[in-house]
C-alpha atoms as a printed R data frame, in Angstrom:
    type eleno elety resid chain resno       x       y      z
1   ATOM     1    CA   UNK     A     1  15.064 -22.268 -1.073
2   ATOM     2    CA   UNK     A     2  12.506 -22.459  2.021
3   ATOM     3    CA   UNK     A     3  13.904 -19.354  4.723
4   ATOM     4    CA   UNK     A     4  10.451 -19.635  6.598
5   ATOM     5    CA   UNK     A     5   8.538 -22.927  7.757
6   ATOM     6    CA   UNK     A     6   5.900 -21.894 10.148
7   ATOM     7    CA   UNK     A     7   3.601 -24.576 11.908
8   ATOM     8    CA   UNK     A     8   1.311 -25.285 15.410
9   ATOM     9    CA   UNK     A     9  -1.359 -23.675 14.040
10  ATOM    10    CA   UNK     A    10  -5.067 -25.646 14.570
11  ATOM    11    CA   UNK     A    11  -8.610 -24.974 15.671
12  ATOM    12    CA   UNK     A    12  -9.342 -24.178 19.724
13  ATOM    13    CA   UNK     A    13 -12.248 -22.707 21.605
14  ATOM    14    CA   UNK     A    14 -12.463 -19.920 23.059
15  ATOM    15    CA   UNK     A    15  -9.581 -19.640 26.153
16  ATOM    16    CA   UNK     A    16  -7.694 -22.176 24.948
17  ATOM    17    CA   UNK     A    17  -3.851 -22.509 23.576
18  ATOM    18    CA   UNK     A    18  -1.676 -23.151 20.432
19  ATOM    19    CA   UNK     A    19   2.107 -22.485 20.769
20  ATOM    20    CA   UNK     A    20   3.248 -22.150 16.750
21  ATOM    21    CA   UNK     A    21   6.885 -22.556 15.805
22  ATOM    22    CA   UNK     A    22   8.854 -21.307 13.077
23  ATOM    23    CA   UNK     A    23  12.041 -22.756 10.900
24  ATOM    24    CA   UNK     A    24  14.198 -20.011  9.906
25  ATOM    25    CA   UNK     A    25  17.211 -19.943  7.619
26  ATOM    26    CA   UNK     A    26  20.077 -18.906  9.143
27  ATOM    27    CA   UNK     A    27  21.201 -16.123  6.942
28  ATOM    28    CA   UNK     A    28  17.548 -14.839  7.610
29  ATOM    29    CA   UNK     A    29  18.126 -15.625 11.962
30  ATOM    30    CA   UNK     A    30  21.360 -14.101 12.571
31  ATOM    31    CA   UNK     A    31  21.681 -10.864 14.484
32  ATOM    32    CA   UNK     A    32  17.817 -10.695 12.797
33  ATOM    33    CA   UNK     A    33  14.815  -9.263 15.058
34  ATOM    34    CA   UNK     A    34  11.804 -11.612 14.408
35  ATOM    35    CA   UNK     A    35   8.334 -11.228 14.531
36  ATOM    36    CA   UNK     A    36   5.289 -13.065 13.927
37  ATOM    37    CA   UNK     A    37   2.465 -10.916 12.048
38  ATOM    38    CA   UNK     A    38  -1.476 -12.626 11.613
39  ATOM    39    CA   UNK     A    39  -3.278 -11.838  8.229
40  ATOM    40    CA   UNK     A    40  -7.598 -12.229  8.815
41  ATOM    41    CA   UNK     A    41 -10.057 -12.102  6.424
42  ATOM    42    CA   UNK     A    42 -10.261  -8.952  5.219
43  ATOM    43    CA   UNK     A    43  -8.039  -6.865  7.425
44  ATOM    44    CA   UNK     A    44  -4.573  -5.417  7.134
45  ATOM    45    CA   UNK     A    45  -1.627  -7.964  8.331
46  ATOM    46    CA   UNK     A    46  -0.838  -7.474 11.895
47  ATOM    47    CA   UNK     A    47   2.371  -6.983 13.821
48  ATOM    48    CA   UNK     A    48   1.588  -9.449 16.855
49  ATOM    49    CA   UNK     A    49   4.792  -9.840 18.725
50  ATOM    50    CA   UNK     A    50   9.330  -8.928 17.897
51  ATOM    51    CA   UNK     A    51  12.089 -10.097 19.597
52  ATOM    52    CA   UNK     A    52  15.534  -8.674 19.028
53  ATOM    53    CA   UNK     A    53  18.601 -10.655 18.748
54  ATOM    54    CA   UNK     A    54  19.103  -9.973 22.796
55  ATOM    55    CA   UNK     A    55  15.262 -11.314 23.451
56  ATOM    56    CA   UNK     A    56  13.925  -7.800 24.128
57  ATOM    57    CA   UNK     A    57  10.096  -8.059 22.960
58  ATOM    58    CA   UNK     A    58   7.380  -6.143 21.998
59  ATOM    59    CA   UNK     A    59   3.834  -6.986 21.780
60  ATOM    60    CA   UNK     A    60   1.002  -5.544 20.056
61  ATOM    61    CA   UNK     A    61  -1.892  -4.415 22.844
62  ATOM    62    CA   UNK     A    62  -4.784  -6.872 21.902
63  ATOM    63    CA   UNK     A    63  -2.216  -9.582 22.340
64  ATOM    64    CA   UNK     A    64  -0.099  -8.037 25.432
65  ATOM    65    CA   UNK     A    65  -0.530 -10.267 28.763
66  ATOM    66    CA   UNK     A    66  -1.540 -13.588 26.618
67  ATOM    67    CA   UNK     A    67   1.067 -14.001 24.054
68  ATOM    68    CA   UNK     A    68   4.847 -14.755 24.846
69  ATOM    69    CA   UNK     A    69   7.408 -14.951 22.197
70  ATOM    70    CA   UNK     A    70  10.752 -16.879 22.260
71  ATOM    71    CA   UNK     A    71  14.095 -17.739 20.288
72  ATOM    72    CA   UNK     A    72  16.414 -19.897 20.001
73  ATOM    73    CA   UNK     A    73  19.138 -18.462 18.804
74  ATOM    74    CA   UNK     A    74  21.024 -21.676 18.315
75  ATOM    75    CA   UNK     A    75  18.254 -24.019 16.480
76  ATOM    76    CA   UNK     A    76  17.508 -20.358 14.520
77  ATOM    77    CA   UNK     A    77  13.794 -20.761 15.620
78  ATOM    78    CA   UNK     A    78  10.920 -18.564 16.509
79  ATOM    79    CA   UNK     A    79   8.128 -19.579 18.798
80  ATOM    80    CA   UNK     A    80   5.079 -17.592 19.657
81  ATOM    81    CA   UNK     A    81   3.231 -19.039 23.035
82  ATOM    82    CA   UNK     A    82  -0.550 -18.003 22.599
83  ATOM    83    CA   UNK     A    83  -2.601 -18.550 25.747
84  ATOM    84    CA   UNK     A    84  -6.168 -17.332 26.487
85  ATOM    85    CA   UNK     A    85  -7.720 -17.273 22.694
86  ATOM    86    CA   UNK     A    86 -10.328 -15.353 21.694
87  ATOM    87    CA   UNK     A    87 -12.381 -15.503 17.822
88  ATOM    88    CA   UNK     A    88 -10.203 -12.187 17.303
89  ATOM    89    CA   UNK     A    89  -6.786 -13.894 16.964
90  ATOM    90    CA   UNK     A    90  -8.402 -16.277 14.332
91  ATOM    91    CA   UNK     A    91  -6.061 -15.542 10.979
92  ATOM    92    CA   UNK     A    92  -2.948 -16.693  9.249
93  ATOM    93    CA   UNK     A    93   0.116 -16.900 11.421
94  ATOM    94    CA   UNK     A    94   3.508 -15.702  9.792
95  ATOM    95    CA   UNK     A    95   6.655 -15.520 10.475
96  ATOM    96    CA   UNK     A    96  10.100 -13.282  9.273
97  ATOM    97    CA   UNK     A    97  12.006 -10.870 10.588
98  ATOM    98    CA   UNK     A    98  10.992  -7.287 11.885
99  ATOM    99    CA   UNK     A    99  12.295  -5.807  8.844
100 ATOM   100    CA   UNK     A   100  11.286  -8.108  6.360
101 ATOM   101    CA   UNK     A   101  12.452  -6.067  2.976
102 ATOM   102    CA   UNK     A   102  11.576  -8.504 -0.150
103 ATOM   103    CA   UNK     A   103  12.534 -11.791  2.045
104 ATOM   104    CA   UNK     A   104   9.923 -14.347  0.740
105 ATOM   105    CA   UNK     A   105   6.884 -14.775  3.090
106 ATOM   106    CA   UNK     A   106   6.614 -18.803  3.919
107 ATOM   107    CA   UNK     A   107   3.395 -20.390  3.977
108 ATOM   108    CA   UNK     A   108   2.349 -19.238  7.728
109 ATOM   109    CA   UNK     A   109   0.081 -21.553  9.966
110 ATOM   110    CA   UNK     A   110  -3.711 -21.102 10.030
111 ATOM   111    CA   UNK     A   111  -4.951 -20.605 14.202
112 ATOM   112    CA   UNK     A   112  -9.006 -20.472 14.337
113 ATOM   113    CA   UNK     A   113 -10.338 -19.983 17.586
114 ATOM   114    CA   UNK     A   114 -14.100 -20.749 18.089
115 ATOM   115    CA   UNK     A   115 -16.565 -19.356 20.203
């Protein structure tokens, strides 16, 4: 069973902006916090941006002031709002809650940002 669709994803220059959206399942979405993490080439995968079941966020600094994330607690989505790109946020998008635990990672949305 799917729990994690993400999409939005694509290829922008440098300034530009992608909002990405993400499917959850709602055993996953209830009462969850959710978060979107990025995976680049060869680096770590990144906490980027939480919200808690009550909409208080949290951002990660590189991404503070340009990023805005959103829920929808009803359609048990996840949208991340990414304005003012740079090459640095070029990676794999992916979705699932703050706590993930061994829930499934989906297929995430590629977001490449050229200079």
């Amino acid at each position: 069973q799917v729990q994690l669709v993400e999409s939005g994803g694509g290829l922008v220059q440098t300034g530009g902006s992608l909002r990405l959206h993400c499917a959850v399942a709602e055993t996953l979405f209830m009462g969850s916090t959710m978060a979107w993490w990025r995976e680049a080439p060869g680096k770590e995968r990144e906490l980027v941006a939480s919200i808690s079941w009550g909409r208080t966020t949290n951002y990660a600094p590189p991404v503070k002031g340009r990023f805005t994330i959103s829920r929808d607690n009803t359609e048990h989505t996840v949208d991340l709002q990414m304005n003012d790109l740079k090459p640095e946020d070029t990676g794999v998008y992916l979705c699932n809650r703050l706590h993930y635990g061994r829930t499934p990672w989906g297929q995430g949305t590629q977001v490449t940002v050229s200079s």
